[in-house]
DRENDO-1510 file (C-alpha; in Angstrom, 1 decimal, always signed):
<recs>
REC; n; res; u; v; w
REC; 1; UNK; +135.6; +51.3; -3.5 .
REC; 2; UNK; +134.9; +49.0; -6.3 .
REC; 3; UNK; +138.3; +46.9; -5.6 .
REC; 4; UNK; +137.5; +46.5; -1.9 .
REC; 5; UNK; +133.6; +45.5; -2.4 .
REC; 6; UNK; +135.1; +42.7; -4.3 .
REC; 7; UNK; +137.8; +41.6; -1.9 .
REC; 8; UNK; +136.1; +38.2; -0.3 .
REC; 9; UNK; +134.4; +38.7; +3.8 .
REC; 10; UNK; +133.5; +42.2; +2.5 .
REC; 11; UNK; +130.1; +43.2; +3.5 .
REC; 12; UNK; +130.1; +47.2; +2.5 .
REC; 13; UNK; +132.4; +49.4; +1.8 .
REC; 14; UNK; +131.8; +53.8; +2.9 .
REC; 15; UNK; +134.5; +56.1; +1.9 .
REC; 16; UNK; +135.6; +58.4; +4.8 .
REC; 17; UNK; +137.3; +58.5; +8.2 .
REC; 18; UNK; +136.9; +56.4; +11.0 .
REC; 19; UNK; +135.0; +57.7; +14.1 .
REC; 20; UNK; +138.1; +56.7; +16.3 .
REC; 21; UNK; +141.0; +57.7; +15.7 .
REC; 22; UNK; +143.3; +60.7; +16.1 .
REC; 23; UNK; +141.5; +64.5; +16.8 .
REC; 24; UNK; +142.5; +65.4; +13.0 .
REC; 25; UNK; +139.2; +65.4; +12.5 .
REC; 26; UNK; +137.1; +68.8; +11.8 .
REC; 27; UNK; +135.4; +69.2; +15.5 .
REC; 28; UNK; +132.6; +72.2; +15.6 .
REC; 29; UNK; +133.1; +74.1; +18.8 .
REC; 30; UNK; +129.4; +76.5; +18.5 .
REC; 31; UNK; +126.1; +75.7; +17.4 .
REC; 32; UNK; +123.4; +78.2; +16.4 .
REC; 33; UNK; +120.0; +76.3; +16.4 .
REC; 34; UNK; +116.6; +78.1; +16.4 .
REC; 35; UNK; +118.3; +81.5; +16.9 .
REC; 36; UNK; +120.1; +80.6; +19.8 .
REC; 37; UNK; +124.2; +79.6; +20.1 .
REC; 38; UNK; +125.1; +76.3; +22.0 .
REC; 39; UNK; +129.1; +75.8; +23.1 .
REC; 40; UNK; +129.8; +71.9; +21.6 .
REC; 41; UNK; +132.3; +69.7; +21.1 .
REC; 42; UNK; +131.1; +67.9; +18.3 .
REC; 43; UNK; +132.6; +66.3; +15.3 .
REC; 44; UNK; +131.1; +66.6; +11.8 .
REC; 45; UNK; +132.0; +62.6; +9.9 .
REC; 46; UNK; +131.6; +63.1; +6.2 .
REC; 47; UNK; +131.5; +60.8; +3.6 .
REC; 48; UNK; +129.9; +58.7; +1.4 .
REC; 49; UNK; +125.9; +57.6; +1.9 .
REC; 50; UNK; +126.4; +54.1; +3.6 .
REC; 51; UNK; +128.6; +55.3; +6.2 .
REC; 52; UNK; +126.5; +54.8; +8.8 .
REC; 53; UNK; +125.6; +51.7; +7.5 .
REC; 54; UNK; +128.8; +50.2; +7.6 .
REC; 55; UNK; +129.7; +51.4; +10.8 .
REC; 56; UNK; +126.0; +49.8; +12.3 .
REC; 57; UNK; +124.6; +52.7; +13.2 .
REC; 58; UNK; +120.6; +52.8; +13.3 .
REC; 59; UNK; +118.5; +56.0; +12.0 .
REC; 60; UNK; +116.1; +56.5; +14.4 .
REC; 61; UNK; +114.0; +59.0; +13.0 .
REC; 62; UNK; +114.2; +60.6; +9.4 .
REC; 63; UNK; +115.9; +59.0; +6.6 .
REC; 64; UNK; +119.7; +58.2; +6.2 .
REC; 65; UNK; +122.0; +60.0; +4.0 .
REC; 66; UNK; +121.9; +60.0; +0.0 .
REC; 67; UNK; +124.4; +60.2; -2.6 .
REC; 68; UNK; +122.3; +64.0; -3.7 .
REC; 69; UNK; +122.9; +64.9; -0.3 .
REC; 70; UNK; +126.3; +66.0; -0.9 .
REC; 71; UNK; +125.9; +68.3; -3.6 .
REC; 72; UNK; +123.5; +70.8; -2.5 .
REC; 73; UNK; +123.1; +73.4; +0.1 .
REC; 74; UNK; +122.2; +73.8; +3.2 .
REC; 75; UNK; +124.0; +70.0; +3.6 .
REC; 76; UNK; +121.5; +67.4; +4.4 .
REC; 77; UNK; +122.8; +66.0; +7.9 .
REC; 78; UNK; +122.2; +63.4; +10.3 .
REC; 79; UNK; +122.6; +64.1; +13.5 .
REC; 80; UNK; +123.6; +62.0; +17.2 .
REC; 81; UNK; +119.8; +61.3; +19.3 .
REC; 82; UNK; +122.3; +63.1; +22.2 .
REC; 83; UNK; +122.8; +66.1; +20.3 .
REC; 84; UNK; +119.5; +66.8; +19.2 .
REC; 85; UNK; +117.9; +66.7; +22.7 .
REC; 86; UNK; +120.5; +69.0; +23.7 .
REC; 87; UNK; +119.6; +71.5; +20.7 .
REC; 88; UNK; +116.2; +71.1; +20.9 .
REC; 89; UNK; +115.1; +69.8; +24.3 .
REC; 90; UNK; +111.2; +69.7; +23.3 .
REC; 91; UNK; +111.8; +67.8; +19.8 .
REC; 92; UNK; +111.1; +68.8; +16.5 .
REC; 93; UNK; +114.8; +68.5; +14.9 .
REC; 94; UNK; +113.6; +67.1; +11.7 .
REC; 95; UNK; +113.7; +69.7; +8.7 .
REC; 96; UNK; +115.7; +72.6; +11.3 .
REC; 97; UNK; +118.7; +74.3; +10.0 .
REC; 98; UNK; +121.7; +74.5; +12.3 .
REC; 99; UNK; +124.9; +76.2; +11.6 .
REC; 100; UNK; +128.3; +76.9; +12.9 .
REC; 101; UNK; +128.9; +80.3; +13.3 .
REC; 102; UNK; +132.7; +80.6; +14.1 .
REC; 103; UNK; +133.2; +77.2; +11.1 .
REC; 104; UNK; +133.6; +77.2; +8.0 .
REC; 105; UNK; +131.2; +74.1; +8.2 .
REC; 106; UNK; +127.6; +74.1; +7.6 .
REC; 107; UNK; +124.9; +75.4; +7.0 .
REC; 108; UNK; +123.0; +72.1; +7.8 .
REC; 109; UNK; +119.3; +71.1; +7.3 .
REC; 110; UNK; +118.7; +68.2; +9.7 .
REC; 111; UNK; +116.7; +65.2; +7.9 .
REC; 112; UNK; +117.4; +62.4; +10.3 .
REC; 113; UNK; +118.3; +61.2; +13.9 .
REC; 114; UNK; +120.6; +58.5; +14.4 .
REC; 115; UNK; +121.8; +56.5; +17.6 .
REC; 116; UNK; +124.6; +58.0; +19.5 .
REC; 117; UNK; +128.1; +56.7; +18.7 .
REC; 118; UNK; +131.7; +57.4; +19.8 .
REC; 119; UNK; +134.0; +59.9; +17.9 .
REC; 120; UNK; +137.1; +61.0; +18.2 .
REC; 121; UNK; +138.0; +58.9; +21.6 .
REC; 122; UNK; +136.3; +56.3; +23.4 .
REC; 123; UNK; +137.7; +58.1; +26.7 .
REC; 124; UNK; +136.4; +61.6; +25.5 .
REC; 125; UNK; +133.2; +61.0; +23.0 .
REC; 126; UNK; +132.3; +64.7; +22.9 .
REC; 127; UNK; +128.5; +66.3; +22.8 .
REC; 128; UNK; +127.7; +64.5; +19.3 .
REC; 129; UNK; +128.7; +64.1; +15.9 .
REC; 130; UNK; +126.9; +65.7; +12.6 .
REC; 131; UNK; +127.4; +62.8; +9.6 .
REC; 132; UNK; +126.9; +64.5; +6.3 .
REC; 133; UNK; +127.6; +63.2; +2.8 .
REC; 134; UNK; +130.1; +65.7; +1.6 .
REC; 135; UNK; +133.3; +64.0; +0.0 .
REC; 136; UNK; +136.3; +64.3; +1.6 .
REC; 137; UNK; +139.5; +66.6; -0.2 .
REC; 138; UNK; +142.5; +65.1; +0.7 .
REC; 139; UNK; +145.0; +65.3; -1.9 .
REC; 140; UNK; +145.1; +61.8; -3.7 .
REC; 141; UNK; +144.4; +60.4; -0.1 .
REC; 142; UNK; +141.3; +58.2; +0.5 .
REC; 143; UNK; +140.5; +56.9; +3.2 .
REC; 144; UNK; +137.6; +53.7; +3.4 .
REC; 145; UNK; +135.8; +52.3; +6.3 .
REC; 146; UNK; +134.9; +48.1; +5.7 .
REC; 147; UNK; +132.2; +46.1; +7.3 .
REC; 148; UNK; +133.0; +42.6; +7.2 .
REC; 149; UNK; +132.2; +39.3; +9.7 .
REC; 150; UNK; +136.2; +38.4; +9.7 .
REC; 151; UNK; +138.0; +40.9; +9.8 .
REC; 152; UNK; +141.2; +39.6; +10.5 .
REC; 153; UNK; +141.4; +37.2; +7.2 .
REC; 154; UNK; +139.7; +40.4; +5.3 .
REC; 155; UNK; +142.4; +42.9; +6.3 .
REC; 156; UNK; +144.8; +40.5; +5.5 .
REC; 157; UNK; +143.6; +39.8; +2.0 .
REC; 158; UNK; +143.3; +43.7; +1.7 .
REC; 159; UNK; +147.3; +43.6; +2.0 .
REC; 160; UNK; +147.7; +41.0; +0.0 .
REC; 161; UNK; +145.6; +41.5; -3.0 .
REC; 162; UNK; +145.7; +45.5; -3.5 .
REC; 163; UNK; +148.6; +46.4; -1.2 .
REC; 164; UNK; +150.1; +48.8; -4.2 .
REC; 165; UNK; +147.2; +51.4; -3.8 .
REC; 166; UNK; +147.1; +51.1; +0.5 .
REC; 167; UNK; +148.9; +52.4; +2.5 .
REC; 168; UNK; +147.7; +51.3; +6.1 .
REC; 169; UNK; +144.9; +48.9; +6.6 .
REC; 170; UNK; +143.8; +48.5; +10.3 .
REC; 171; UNK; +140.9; +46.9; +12.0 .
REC; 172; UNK; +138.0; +48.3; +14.2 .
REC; 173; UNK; +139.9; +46.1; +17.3 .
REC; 174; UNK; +143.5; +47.3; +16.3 .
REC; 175; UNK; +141.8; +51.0; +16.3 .
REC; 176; UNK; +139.9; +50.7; +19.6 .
REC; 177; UNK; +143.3; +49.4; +20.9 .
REC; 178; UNK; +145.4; +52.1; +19.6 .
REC; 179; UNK; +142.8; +54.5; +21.0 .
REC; 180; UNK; +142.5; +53.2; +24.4 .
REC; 181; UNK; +146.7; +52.2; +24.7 .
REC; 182; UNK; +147.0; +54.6; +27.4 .
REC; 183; UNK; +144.1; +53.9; +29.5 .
REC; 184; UNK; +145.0; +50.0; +29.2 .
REC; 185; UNK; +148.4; +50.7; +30.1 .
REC; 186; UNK; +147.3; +52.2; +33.5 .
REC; 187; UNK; +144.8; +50.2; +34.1 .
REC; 188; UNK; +147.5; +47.2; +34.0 .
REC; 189; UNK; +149.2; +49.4; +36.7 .
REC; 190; UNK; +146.7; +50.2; +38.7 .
REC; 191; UNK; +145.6; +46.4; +38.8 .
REC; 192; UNK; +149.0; +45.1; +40.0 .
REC; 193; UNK; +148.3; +47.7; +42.8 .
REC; 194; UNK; +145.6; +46.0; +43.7 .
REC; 195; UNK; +146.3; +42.4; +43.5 .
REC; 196; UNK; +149.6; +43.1; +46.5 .
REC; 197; UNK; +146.6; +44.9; +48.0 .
REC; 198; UNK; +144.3; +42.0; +48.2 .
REC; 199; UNK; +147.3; +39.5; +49.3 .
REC; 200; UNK; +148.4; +41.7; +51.8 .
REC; 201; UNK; +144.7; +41.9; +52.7 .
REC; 202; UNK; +144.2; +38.4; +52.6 .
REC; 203; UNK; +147.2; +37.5; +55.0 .
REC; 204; UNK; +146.2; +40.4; +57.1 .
REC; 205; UNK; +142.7; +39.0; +57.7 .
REC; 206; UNK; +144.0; +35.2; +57.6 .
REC; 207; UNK; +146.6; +36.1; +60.5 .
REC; 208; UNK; +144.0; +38.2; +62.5 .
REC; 209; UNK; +142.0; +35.0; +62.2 .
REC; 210; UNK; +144.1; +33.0; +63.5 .
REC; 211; UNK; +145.1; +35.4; +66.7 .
REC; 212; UNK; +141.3; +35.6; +67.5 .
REC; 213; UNK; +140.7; +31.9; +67.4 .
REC; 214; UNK; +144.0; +30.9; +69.2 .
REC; 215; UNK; +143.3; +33.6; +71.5 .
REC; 216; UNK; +140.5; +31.5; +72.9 .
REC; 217; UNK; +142.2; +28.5; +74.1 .
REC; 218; UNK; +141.3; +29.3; +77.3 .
REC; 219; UNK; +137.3; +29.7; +77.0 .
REC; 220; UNK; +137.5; +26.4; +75.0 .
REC; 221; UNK; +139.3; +24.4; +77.8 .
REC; 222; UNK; +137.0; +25.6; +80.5 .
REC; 223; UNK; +133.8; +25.2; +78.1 .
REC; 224; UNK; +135.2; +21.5; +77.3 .
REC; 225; UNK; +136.0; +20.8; +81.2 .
REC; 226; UNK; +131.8; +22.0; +81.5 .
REC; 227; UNK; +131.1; +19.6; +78.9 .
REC; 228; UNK; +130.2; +21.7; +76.4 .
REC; 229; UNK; +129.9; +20.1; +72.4 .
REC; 230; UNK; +132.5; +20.5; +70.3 .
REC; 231; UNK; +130.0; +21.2; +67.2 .
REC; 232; UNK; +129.2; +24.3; +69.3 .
REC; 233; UNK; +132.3; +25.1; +70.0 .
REC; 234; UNK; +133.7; +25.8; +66.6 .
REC; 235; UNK; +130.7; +27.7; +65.4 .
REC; 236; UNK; +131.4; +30.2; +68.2 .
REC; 237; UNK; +134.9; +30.7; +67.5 .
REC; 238; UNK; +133.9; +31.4; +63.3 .
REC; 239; UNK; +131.3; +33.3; +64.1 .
REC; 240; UNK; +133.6; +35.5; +66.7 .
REC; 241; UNK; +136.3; +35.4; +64.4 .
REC; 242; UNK; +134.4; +36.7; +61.3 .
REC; 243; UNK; +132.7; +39.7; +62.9 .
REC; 244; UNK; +135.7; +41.5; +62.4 .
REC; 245; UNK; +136.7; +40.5; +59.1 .
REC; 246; UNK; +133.2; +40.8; +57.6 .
REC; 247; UNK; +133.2; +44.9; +59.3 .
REC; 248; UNK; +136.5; +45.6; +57.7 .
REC; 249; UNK; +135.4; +44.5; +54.5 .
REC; 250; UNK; +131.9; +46.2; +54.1 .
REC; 251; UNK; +134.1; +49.7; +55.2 .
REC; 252; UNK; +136.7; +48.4; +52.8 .
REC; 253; UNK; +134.3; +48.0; +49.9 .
REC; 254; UNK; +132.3; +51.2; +50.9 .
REC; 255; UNK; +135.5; +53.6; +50.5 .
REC; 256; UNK; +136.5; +51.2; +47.1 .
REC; 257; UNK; +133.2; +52.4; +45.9 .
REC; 258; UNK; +133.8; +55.6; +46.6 .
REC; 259; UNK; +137.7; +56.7; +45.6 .
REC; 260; UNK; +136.5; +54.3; +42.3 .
REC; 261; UNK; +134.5; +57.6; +41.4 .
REC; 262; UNK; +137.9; +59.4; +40.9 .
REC; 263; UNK; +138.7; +57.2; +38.0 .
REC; 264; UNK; +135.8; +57.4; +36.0 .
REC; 265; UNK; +137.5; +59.3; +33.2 .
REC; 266; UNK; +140.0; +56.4; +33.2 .
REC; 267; UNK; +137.6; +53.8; +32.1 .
REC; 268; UNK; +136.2; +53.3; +28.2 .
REC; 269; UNK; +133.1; +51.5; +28.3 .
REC; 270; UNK; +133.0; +50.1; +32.0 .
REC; 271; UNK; +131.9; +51.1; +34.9 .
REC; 272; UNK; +133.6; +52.3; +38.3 .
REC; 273; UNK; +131.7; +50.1; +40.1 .
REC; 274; UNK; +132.1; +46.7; +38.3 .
REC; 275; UNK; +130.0; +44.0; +40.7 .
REC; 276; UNK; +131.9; +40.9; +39.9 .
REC; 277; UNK; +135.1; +42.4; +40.8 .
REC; 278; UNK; +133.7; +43.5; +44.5 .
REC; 279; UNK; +131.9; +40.4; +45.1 .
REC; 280; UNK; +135.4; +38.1; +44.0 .
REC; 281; UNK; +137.0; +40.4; +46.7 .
REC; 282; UNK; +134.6; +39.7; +49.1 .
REC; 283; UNK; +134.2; +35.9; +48.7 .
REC; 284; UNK; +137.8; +35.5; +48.2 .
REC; 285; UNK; +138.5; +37.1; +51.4 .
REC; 286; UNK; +135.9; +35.7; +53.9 .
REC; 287; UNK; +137.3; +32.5; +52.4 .
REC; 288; UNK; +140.7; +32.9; +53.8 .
REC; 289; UNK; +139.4; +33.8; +56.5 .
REC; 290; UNK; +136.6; +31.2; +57.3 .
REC; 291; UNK; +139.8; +28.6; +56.6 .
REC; 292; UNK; +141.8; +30.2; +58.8 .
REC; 293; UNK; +138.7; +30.3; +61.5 .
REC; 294; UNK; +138.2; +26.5; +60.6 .
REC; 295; UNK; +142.4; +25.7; +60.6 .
REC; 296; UNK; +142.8; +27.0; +63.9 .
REC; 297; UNK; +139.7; +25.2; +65.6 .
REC; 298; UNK; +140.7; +22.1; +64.5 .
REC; 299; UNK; +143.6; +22.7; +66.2 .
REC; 300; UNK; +142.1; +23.6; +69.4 .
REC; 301; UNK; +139.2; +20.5; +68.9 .
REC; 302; UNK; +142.1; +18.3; +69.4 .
REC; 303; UNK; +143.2; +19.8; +72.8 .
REC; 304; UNK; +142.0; +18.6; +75.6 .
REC; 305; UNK; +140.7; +20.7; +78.6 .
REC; 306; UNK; +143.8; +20.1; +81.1 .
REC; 307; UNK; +145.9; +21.1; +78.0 .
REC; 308; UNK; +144.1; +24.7; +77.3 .
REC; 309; UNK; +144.0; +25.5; +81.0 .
REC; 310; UNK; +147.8; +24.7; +81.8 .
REC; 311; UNK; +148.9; +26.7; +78.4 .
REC; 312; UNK; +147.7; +29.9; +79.5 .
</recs>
């Protein structure tokens, strides 16, 4: 640790894993808090004191982790805000044991509450995470966790300057990433999907435009022959010609809203129902098709009455 608090950009330095990365990770399936036994899916990230620190986690109650904490038992822990209101709905974690009956992890004494934070996945962040300073036994494997304001040029120096004693140096981005490949990769798919969705959409709504406003060439001649304004005229045919389009799209939006809901699990950190998106959609298409509305009556504006009625 002493090598890497010295490497310039670095900030602090916590020995111990990650919270993303691959499930090798000890995950604690059953909780026993207060006498009764909760099923959980959460993770238990040891190292040393300032991991939470480095990785910007606040304490929100209690006090952080010390370097004592990891040499006595019951462990001194810190545990996720989610995951004690799940254990102990009315409050009062601080200073309660909790242990893992079916683990060979534990016993804990809880002496702080920290904010929650993803583990394991970003996809699949699990019911909590227990932080405790126990060192991690790993063979002559360590693993360190840098916080640093570039961390590009700092993982780069890292290589450069102590590359003999690492083996892999990766930052938080390259880890989120790696994490998240999958998801990424289908929401690439799923977007080219919708983009020949919106064109088709788009031409469908521009060429129904059209048909509506050509289809009243007619009305226009015998309105013009009446002396009606021309002004008027093409407000009528818009307005008649975006009805339609402007129905369609609040259905089309309403089911988008709703099979979005199916994808949830899909999407790290975003929601299904991302506004800007619907409202592009929206103004991009009753854009086509007010042009197209606008295209066609200036082609009519320049027909004269005697015209439109011997056409049809």
């Amino acid at each position: 640790m002493g090598a890497l608090r010295e490497v310039p950009g670095v900030t602090e330095v916590a020995q111990g894993l990650p919270p993303i990365g691959p499930a090798d990770r000890f995950v604690i399936k059953r909780l026993r808090a207060e006498d009764r036994e909760h099923e959980v899916a959460v993770a238990q990230l040891r190292g040393s004191p300032e991991m939470l620190s480095v990785l910007g986690v606040p304490i929100l109650s209690g006090r952080s982790l010390t370097a004592a904490d990891g040499s006595v038992s019951p462990y001194p822990a810190v545990i996720t805000q989610s995951l004690a209101r799940r254990l102990w709905p009315d409050g009062g974690a601080l200073g309660q044991p909790l242990r893992a009956p079916v683990s060979r992890l534990g016993p804990f004494i809880v002496v702080g509450i920290a904010s929650d934070f993803p583990f394991g996945s970003l996809s699949d962040p699990g019911d909590g995470a227990i932080v405790t300073a126990q060192p991690i036994l790993n063979g002559i494997t360590s693993f360190f966790v840098v916080r640093t304001e570039q961390p590009a040029m700092v993982a780069g120096t890292i290589r450069r300057t102590i590359k003999a004693h690492v083996l892999n140096v990766a930052t938080g981005r390259e880890i989120v990433a790696l994490d998240i490949g999958r998801q990424r990769l289908g929401a690439w798919f799923f977007s080219g999907f919708g983009l020949a969705a919106l064109l088709l959409g788009i031409g469908g709504a521009f060429g129904l435009v059209a048909y509506l406003a050509e289809s009243q060439r007619r009305e226009f001649g015998v309105r013009l022959a009446l002396g009606a304004n021309m002004g008027h005229l093409v407000r009528r045919g818009l307005a008649a010609a975006l009805v339609p389009v402007c129905a369609g799209l609040a259905a089309g939006l309403f089911l988008a809203a709703l099979v979005s809901r199916m994808f949830t699990s899909l999407l790290a950190g975003i929601s299904a129902l991302d506004a800007v998106t619907y409202v592009a959609v929206a103004v991009t298409t009753l854009g086509c098709a007010a042009a197209a509305a606008l295209a066609a009556s200036w082609r009519l504006r320049r027909t004269s009455p005697a015209d439109a009625l011997r056409a049809m």
